[in-house]
Each structure stands twice: as C-alpha cells, then as structure tokens.
Legacy VTK file of the C-alpha trace (Angstrom):
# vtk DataFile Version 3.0
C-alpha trace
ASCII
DATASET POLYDATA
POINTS 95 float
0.000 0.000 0.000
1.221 3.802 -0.892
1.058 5.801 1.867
1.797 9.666 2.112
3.056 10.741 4.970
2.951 14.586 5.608
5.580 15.708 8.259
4.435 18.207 10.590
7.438 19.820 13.196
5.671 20.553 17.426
5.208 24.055 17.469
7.609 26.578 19.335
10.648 24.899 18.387
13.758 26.529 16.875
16.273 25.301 14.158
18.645 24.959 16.867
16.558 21.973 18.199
16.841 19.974 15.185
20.636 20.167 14.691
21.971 17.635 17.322
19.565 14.769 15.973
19.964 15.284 12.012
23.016 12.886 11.289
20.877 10.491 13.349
17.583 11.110 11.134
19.369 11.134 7.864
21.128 7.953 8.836
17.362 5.974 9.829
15.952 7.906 6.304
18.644 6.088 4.440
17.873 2.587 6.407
13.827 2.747 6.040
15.059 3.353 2.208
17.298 0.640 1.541
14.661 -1.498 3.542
11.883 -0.428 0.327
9.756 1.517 3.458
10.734 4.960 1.730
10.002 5.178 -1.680
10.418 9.036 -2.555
11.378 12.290 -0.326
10.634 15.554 -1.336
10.567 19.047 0.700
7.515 21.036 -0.046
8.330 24.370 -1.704
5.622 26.817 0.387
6.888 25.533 3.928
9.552 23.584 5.709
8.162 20.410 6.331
8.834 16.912 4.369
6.399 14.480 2.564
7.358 11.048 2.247
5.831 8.249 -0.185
5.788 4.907 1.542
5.277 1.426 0.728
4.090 -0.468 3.919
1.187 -3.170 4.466
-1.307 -0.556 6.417
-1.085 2.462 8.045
-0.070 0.494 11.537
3.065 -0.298 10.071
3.761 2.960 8.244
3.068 4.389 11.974
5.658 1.724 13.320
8.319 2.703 10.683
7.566 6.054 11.632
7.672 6.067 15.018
11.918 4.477 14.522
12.621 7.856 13.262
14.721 9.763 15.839
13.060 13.299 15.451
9.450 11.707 16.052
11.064 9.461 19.172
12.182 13.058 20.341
8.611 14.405 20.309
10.534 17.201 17.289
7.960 16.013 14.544
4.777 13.571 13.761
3.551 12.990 10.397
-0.041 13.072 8.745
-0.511 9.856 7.009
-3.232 9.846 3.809
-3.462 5.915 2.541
-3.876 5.751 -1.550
-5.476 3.307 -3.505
-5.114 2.536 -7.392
-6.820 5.074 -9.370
-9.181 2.963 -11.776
-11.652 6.499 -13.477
-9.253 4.936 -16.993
-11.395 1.927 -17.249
-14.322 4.119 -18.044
-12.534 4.425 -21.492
-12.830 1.243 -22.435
-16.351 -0.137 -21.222
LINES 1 96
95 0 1 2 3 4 5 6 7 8 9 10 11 12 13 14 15 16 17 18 19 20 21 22 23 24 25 26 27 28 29 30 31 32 33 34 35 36 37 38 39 40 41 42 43 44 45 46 47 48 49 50 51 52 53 54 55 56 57 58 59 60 61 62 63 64 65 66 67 68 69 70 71 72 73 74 75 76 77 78 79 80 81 82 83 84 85 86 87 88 89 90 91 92 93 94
C-alpha cells in the first residue's frame, strides 16, 4: 500500500533543536530506504516540512516505521498519514 506521509514539526521549536539529531535522522531515512519503506522524499516548496511516499502493508506499520525515526522518538515532529489506492476512473474508457 502507498502511503503519504505529511511531516508536521511541534510548534515553538527553533532550528537549533533539530541540529543535534539530524546525522541520526538522515542515517534511519537512508535505512527505512534501503529497507523499500521509503520510496520518494521531497521538501515542499511553500513551507519547511517533508512528505514522504511509503510502501508499507497498512497504516499500523507505516506508523511503526515512523515512530523508529529519531526526530518523532524526540517528540521534534509527527507525520499526517493519507493511505492511496489505485486510481481505476481509466477503465471508463474502455467499457
């Protein structure tokens, strides 16, 4: 299942708080990658916050994934999570 996942930082936090915990973050990023979790990574262009395309089972295990990230096990970020399905409106071009 495709799963976006919308990251969202705890309000009244500076930049400062993020610094000693990036290596750490970019290091589980790379491993939830290479394990087929993360798909894609982008930064949205209008505000500083990531979205993620994931390829988990359910939304309980995109959650669990999730949760393995240092800056969400430091209470620094949580993530929105929107499920997708297949888009199938094509088929109405050939019935």
């Amino acid at each position: 299942m495709r799963i976006i996942a919308i990251q969202k930082e705890a309000e009244g936090l500076s930049k400062r708080d993020f610094v000693p915990h990036l290596r750490d973050e970019a290091q589980k990023g790379w491993d939830l990658y290479k394990e087929g979790i993360i798909r894609e990574m982008y930064f949205r262009d209008d505000k500083p916050e990531a979205v993620l395309i994931l390829e988990c089972e359910n939304v309980e295990e995109a959650e669990e994934k999730l949760a393995s990230l240092p800056l969400v096990q430091k209470g620094l970020i949580s993530f929105e999570l929107i499920p997708l399905r297949p888009y199938h409106g094509y088929e109405r071009l050939f019935v």
